[in-house]
Chimera marker file (.cmm) of the C-alpha trace (Angstrom):
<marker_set name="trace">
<marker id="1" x="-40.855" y="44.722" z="-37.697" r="1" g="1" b="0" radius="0.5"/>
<marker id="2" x="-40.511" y="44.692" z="-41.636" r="1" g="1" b="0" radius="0.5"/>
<marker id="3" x="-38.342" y="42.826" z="-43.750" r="1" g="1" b="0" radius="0.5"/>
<marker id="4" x="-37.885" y="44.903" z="-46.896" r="1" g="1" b="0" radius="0.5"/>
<marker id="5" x="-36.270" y="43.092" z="-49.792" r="1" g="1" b="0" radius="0.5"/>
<marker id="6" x="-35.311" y="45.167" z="-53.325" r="1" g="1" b="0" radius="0.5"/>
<marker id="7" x="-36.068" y="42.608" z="-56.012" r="1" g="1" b="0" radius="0.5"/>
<marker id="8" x="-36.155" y="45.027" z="-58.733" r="1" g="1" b="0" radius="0.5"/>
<marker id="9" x="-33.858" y="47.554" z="-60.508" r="1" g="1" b="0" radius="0.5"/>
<marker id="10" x="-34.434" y="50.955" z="-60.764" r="1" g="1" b="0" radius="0.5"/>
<marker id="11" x="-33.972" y="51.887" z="-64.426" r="1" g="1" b="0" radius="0.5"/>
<marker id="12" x="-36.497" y="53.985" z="-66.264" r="1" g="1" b="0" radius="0.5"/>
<marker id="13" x="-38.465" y="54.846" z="-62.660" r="1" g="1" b="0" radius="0.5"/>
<marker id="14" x="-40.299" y="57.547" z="-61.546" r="1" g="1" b="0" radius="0.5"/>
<marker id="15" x="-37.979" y="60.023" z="-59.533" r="1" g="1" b="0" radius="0.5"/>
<marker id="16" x="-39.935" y="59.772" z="-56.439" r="1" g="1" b="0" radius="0.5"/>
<marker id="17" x="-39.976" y="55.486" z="-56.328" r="1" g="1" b="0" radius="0.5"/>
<marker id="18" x="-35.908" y="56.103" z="-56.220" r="1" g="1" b="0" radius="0.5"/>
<marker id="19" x="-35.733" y="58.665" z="-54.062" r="1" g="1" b="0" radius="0.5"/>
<marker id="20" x="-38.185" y="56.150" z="-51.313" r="1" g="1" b="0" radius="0.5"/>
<marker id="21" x="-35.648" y="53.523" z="-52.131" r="1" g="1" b="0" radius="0.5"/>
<marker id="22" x="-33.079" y="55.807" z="-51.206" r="1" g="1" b="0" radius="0.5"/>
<marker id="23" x="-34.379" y="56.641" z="-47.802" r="1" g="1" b="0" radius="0.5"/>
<marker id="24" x="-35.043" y="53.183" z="-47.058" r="1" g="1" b="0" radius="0.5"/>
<marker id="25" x="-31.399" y="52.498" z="-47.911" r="1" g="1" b="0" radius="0.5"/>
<marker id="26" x="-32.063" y="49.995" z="-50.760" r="1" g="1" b="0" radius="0.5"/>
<marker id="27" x="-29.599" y="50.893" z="-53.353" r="1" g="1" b="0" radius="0.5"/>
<marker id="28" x="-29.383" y="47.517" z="-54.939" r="1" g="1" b="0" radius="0.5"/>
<marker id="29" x="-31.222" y="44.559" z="-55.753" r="1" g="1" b="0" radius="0.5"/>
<marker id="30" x="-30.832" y="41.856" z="-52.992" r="1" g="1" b="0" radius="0.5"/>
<marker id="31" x="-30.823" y="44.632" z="-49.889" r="1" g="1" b="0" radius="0.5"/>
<marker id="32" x="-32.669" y="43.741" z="-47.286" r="1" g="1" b="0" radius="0.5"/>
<marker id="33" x="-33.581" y="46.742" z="-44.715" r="1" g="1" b="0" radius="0.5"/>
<marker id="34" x="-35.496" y="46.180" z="-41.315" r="1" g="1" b="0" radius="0.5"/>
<marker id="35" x="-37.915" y="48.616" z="-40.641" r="1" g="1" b="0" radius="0.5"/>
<marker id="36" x="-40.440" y="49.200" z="-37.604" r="1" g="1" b="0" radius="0.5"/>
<marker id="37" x="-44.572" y="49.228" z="-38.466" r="1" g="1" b="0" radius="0.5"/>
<marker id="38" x="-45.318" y="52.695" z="-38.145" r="1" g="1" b="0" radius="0.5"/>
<marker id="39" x="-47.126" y="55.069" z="-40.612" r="1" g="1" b="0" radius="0.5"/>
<marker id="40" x="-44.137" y="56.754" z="-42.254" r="1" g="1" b="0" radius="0.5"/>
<marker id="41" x="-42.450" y="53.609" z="-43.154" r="1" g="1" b="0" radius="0.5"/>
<marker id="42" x="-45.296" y="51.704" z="-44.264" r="1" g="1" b="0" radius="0.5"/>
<marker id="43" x="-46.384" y="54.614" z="-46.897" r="1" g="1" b="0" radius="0.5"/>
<marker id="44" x="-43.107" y="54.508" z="-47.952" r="1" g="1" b="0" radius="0.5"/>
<marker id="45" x="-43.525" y="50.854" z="-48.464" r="1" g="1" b="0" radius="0.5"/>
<marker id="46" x="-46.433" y="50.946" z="-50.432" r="1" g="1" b="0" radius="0.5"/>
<marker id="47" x="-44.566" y="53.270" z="-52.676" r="1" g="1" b="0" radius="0.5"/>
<marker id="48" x="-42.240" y="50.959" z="-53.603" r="1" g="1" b="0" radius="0.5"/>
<marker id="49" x="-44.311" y="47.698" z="-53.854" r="1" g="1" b="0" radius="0.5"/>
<marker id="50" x="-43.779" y="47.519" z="-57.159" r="1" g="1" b="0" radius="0.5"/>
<marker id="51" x="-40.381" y="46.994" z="-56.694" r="1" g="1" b="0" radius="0.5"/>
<marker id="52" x="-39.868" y="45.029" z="-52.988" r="1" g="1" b="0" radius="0.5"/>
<marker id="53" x="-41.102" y="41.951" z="-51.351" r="1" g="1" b="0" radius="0.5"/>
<marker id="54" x="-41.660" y="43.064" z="-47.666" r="1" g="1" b="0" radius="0.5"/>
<marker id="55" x="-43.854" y="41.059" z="-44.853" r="1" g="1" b="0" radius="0.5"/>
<marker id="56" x="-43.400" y="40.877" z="-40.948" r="1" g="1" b="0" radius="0.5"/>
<marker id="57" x="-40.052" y="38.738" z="-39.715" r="1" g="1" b="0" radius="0.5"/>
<marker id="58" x="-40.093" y="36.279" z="-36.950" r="1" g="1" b="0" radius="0.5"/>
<marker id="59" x="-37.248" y="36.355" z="-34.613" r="1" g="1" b="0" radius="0.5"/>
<marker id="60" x="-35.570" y="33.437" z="-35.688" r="1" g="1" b="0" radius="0.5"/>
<marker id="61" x="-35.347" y="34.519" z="-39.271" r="1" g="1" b="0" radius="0.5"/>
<marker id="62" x="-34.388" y="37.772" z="-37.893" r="1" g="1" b="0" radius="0.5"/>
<marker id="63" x="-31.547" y="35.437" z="-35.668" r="1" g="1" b="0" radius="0.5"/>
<marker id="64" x="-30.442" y="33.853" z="-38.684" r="1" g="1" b="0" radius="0.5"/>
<marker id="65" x="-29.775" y="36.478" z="-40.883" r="1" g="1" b="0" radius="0.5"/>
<marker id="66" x="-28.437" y="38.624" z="-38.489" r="1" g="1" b="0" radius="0.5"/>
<marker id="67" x="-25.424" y="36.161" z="-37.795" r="1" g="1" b="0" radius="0.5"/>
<marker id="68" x="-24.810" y="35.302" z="-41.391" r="1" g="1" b="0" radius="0.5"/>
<marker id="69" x="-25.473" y="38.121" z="-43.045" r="1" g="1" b="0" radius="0.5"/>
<marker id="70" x="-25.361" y="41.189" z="-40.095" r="1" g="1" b="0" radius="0.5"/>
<marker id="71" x="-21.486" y="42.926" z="-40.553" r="1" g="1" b="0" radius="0.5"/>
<marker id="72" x="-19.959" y="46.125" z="-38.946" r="1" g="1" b="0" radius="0.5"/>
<marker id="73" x="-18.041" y="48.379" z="-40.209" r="1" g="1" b="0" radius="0.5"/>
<marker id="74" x="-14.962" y="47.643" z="-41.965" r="1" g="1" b="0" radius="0.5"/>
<marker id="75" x="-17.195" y="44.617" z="-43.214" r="1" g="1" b="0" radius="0.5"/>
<marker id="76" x="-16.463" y="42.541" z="-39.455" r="1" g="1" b="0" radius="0.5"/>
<marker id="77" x="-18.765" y="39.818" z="-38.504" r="1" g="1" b="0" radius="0.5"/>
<marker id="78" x="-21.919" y="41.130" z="-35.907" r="1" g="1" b="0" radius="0.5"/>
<marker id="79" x="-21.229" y="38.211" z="-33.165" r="1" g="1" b="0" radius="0.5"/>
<marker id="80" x="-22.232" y="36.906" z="-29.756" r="1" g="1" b="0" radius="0.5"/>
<marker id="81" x="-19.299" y="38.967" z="-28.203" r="1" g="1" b="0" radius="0.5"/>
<marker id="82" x="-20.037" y="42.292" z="-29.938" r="1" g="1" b="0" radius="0.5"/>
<marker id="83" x="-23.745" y="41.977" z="-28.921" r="1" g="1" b="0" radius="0.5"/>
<marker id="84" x="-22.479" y="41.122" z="-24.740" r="1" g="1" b="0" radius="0.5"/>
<marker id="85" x="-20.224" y="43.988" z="-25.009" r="1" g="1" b="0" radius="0.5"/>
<marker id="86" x="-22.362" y="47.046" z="-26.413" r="1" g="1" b="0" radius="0.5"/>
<marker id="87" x="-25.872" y="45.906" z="-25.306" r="1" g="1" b="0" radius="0.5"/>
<marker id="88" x="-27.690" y="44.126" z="-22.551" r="1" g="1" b="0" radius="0.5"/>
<marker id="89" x="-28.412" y="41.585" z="-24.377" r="1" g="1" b="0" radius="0.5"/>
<marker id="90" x="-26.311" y="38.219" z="-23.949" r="1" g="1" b="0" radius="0.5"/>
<marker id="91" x="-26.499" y="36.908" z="-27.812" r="1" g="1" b="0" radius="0.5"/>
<marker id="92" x="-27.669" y="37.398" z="-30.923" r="1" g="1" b="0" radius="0.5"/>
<marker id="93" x="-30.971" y="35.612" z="-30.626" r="1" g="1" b="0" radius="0.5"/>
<marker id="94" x="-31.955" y="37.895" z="-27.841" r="1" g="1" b="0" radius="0.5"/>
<marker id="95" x="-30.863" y="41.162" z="-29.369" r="1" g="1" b="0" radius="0.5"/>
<marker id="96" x="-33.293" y="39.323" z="-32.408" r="1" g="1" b="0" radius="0.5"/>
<marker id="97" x="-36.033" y="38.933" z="-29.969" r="1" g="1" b="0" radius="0.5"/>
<marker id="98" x="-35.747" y="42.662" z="-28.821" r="1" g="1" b="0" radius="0.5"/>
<marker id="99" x="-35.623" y="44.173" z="-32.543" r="1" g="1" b="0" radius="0.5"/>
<marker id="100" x="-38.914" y="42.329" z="-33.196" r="1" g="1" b="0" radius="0.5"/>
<marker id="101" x="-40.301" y="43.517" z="-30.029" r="1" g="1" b="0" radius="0.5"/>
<marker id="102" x="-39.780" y="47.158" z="-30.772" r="1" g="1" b="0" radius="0.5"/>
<marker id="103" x="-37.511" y="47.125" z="-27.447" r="1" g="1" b="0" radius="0.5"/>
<marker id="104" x="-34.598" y="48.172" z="-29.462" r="1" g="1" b="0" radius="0.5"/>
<marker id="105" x="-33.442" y="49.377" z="-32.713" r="1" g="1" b="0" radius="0.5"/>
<marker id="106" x="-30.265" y="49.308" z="-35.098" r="1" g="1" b="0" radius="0.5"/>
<marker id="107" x="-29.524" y="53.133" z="-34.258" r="1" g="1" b="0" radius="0.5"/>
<marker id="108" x="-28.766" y="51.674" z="-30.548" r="1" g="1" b="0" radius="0.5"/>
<marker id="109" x="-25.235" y="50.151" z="-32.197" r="1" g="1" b="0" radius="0.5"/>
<marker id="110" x="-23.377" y="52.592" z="-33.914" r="1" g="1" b="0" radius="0.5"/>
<marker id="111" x="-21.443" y="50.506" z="-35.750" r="1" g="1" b="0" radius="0.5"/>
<marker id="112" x="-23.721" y="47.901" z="-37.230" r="1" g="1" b="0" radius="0.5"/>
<marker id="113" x="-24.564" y="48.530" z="-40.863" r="1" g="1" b="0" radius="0.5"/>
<marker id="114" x="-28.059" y="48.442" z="-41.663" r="1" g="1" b="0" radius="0.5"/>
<marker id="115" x="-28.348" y="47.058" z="-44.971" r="1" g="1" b="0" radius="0.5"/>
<marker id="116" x="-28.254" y="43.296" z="-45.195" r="1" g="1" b="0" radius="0.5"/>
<marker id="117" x="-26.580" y="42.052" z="-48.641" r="1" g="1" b="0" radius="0.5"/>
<marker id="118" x="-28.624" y="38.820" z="-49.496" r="1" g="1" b="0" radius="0.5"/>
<marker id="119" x="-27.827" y="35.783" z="-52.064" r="1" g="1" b="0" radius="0.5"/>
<marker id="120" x="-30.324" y="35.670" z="-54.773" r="1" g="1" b="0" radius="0.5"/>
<marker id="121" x="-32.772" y="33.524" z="-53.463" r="1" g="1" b="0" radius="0.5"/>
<marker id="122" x="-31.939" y="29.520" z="-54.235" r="1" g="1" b="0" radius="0.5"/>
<marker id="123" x="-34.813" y="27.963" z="-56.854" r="1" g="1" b="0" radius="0.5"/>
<marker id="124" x="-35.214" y="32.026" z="-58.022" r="1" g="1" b="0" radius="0.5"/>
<marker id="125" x="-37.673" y="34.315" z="-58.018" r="1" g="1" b="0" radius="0.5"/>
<marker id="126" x="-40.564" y="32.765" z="-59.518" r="1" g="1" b="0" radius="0.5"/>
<marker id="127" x="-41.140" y="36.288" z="-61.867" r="1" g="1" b="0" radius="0.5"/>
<marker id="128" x="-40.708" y="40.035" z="-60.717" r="1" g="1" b="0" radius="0.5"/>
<marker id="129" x="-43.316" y="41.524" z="-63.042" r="1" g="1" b="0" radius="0.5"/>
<marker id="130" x="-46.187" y="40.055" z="-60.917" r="1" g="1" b="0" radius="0.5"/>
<marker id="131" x="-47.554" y="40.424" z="-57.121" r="1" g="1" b="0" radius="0.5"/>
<marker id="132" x="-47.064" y="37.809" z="-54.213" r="1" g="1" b="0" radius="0.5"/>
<marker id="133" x="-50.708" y="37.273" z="-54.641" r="1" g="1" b="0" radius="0.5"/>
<marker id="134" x="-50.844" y="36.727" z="-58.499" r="1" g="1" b="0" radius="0.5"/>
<marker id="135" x="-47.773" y="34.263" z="-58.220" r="1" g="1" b="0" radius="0.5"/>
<marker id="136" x="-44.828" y="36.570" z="-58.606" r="1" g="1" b="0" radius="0.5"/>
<marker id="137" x="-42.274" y="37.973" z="-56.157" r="1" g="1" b="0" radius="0.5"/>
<marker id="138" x="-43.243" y="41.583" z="-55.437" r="1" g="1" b="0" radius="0.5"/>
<marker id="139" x="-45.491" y="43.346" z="-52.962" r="1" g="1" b="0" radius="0.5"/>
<marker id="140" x="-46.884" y="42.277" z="-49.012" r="1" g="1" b="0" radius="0.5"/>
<marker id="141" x="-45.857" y="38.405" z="-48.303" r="1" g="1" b="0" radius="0.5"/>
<marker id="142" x="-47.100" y="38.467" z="-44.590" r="1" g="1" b="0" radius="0.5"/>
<marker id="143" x="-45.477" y="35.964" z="-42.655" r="1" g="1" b="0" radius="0.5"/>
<marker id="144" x="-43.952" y="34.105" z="-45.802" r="1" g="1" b="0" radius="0.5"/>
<marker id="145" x="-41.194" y="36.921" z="-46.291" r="1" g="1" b="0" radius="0.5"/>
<marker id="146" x="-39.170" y="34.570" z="-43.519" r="1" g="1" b="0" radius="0.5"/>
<marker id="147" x="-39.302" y="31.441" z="-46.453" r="1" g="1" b="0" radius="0.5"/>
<marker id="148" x="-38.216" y="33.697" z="-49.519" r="1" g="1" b="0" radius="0.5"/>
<marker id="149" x="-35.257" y="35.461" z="-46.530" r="1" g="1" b="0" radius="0.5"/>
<marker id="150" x="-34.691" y="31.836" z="-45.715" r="1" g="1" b="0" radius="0.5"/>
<marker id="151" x="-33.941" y="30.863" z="-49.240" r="1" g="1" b="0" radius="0.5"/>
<marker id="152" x="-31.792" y="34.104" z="-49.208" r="1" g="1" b="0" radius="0.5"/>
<marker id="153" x="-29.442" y="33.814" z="-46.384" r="1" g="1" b="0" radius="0.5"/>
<link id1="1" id2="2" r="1" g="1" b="0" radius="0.2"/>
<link id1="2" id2="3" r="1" g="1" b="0" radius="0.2"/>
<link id1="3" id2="4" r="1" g="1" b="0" radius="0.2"/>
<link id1="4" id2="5" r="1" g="1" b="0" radius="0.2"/>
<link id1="5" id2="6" r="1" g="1" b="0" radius="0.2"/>
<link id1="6" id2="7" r="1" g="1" b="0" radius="0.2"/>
<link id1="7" id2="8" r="1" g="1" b="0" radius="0.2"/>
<link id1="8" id2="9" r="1" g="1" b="0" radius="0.2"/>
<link id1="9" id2="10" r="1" g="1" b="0" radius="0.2"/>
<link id1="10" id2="11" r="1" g="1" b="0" radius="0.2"/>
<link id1="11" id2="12" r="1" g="1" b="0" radius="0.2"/>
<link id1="12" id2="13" r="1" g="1" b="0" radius="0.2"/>
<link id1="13" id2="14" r="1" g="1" b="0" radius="0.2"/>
<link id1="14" id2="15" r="1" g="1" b="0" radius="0.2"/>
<link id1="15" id2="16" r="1" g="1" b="0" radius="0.2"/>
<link id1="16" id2="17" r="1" g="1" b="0" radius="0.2"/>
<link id1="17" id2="18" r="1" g="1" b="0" radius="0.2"/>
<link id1="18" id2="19" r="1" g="1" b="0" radius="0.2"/>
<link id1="19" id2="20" r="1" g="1" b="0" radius="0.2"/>
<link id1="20" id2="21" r="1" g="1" b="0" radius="0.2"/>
<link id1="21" id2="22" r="1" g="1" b="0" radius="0.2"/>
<link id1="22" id2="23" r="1" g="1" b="0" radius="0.2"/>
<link id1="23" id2="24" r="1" g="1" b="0" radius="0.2"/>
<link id1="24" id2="25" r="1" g="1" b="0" radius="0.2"/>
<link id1="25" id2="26" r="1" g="1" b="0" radius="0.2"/>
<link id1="26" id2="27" r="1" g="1" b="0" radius="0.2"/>
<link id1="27" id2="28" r="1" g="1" b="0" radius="0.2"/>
<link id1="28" id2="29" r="1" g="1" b="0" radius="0.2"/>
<link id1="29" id2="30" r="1" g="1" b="0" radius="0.2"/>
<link id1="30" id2="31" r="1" g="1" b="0" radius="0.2"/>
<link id1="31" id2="32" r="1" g="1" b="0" radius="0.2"/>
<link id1="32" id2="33" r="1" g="1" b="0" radius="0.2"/>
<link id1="33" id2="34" r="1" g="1" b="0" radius="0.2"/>
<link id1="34" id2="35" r="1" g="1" b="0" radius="0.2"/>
<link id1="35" id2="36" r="1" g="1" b="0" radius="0.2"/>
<link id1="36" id2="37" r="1" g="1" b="0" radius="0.2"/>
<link id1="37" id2="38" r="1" g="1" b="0" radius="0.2"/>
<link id1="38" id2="39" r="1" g="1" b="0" radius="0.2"/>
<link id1="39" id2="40" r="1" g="1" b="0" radius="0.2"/>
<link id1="40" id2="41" r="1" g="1" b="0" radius="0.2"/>
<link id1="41" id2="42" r="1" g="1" b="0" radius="0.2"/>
<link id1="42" id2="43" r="1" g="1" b="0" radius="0.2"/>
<link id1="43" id2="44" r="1" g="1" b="0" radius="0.2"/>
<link id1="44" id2="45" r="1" g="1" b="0" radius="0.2"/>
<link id1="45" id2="46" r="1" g="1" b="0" radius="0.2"/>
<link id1="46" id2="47" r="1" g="1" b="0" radius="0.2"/>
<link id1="47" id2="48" r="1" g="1" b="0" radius="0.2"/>
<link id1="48" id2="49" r="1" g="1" b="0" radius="0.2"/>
<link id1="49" id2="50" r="1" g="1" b="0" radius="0.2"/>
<link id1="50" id2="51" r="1" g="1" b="0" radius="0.2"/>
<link id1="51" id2="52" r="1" g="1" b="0" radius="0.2"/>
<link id1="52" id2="53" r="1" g="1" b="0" radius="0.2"/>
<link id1="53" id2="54" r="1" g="1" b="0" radius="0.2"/>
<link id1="54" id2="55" r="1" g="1" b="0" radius="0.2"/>
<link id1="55" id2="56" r="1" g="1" b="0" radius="0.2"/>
<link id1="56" id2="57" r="1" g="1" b="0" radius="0.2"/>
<link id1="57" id2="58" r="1" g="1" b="0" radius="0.2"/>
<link id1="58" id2="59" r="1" g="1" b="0" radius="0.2"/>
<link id1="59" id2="60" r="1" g="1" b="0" radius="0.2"/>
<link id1="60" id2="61" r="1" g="1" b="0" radius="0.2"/>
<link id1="61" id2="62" r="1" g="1" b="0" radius="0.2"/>
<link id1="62" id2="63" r="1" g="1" b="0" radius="0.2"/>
<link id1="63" id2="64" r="1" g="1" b="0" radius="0.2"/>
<link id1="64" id2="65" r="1" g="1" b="0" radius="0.2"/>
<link id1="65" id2="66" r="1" g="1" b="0" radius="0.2"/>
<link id1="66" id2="67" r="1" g="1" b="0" radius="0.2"/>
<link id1="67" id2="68" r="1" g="1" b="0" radius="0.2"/>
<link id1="68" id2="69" r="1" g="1" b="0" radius="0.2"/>
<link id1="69" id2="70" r="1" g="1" b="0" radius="0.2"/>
<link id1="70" id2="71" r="1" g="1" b="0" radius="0.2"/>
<link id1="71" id2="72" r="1" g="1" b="0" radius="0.2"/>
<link id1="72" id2="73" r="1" g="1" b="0" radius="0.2"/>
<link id1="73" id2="74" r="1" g="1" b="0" radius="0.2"/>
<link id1="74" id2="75" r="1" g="1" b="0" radius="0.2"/>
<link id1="75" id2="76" r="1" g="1" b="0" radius="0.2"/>
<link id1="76" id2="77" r="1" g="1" b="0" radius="0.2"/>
<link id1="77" id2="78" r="1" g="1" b="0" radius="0.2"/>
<link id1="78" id2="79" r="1" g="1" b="0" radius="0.2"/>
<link id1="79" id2="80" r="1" g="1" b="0" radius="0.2"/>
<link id1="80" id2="81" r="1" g="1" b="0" radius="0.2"/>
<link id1="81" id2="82" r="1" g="1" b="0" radius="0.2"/>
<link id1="82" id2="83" r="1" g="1" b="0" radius="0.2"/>
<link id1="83" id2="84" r="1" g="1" b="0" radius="0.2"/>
<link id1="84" id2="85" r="1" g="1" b="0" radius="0.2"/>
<link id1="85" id2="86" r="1" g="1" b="0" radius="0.2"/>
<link id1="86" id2="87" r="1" g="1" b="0" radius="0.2"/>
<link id1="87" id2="88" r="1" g="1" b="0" radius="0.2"/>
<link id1="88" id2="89" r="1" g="1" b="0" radius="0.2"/>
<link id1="89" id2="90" r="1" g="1" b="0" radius="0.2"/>
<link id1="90" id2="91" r="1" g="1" b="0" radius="0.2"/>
<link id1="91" id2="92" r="1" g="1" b="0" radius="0.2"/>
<link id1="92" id2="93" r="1" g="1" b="0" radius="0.2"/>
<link id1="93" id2="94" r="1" g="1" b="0" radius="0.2"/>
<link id1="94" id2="95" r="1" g="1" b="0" radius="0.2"/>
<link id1="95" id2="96" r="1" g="1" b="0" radius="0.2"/>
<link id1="96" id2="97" r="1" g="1" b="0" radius="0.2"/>
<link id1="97" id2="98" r="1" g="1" b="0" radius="0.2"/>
<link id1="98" id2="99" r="1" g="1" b="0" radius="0.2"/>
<link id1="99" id2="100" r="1" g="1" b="0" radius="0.2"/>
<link id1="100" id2="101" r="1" g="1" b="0" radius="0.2"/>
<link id1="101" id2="102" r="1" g="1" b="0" radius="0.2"/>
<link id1="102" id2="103" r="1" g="1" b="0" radius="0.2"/>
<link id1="103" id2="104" r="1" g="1" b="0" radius="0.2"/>
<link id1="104" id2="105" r="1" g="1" b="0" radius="0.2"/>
<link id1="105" id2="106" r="1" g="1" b="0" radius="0.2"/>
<link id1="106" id2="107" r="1" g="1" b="0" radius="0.2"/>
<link id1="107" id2="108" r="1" g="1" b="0" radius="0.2"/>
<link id1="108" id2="109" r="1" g="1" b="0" radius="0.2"/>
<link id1="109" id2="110" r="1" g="1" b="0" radius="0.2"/>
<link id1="110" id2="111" r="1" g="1" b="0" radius="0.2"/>
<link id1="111" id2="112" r="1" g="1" b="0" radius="0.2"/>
<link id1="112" id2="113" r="1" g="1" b="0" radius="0.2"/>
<link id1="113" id2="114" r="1" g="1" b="0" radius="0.2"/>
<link id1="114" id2="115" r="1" g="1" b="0" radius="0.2"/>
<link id1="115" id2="116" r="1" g="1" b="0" radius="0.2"/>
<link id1="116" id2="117" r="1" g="1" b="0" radius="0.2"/>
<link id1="117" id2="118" r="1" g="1" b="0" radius="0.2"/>
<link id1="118" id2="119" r="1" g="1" b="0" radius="0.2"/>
<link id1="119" id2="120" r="1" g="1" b="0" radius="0.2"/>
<link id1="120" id2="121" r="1" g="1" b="0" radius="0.2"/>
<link id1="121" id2="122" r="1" g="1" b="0" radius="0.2"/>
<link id1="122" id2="123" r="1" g="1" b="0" radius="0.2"/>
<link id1="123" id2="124" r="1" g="1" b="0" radius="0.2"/>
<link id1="124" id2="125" r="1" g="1" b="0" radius="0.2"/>
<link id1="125" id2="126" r="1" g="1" b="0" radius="0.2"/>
<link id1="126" id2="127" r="1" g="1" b="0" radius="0.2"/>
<link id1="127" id2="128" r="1" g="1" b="0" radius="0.2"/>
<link id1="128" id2="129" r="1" g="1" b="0" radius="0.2"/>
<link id1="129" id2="130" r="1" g="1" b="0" radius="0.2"/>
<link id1="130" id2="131" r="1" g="1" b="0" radius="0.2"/>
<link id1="131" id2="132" r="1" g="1" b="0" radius="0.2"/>
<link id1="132" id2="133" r="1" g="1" b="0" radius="0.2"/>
<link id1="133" id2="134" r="1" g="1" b="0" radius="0.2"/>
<link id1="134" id2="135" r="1" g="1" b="0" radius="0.2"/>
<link id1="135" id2="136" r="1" g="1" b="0" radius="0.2"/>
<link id1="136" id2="137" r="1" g="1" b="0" radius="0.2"/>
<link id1="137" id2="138" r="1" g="1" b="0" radius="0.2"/>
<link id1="138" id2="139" r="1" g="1" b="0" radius="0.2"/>
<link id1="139" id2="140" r="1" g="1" b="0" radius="0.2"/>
<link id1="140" id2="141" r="1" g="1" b="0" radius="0.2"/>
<link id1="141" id2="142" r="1" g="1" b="0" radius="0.2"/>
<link id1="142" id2="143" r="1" g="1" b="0" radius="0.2"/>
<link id1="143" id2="144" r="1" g="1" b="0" radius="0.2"/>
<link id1="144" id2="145" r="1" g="1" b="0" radius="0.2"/>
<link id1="145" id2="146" r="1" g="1" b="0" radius="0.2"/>
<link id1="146" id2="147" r="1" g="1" b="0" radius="0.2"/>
<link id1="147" id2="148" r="1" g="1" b="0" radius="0.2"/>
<link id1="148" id2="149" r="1" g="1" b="0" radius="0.2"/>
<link id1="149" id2="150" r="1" g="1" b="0" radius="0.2"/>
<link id1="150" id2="151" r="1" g="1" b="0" radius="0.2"/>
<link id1="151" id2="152" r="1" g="1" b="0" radius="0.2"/>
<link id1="152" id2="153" r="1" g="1" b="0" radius="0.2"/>
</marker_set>
């Protein structure tokens, strides 16, 4: 499972970078998407690099931000209850645990929105004109995406 953070704007882009944004569902900067590893979503990914930090999550990252950050619609808290109700799943951590799996997905709740709407990270981004690798904040972070989601909660 990716984590798939917009930490640029789109002004002045190519038409096709915007439109991959838009089927990712990163409209604005801050958006943070979960995605699975498959072939589809990772050339889409490496569309946008330029523009995103992604890297795999680890479940209790995923935990985290899913109970500060995870709403419903008409903007409700996702909580423990919500998650014993509509899945098998007894709490948020598990329903984590399954999402990094693969053993379930976000289409399984209907209600649950998919975009997470992060703080700008604490400390800052350190520049978003240069990679992960060359010191800045855009492109593949591996494992380190759960630090910079961390600082983001």
């Amino acid at each position: 499972m990716y984590a798939v953070v917009q930490v640029r704007g789109v002004v002045k882009t190519n038409r096709e970078i915007r439109d991959t944004l838009k089927m990712l569902r990163l409209h604005h900067v801050n958006h943070c998407v979960l995605v699975p590893e498959t072939p589809a979503y990772q050339g889409m990914i490496r569309k946008v690099k330029d523009f995103v930090a992604y890297g795999e999550v680890d479940e209790g990252t995923l935990a985290t931000l899913l109970r500060t950050r995870g709403r419903l619609t008409g903007n409700e808290r996702l909580t423990d209850d919500y998650i014993r109700e509509h899945t098998p799943y007894a709490d948020i951590d598990e329903f984590a645990a399954a999402l990094c799996n693969g053993e379930t997905s976000f289409g399984d709740l209907v209600e649950i929105k998919p975009v997470l709407r992060l703080h700008p990270p604490r400390k800052g981004f350190k520049t978003v004109k240069r990679t992960f690798q060359e010191g800045g904040a855009l492109g593949y972070y591996g494992p380190r995406i759960n630090d910079l989601l961390y600082r983001m909660r």
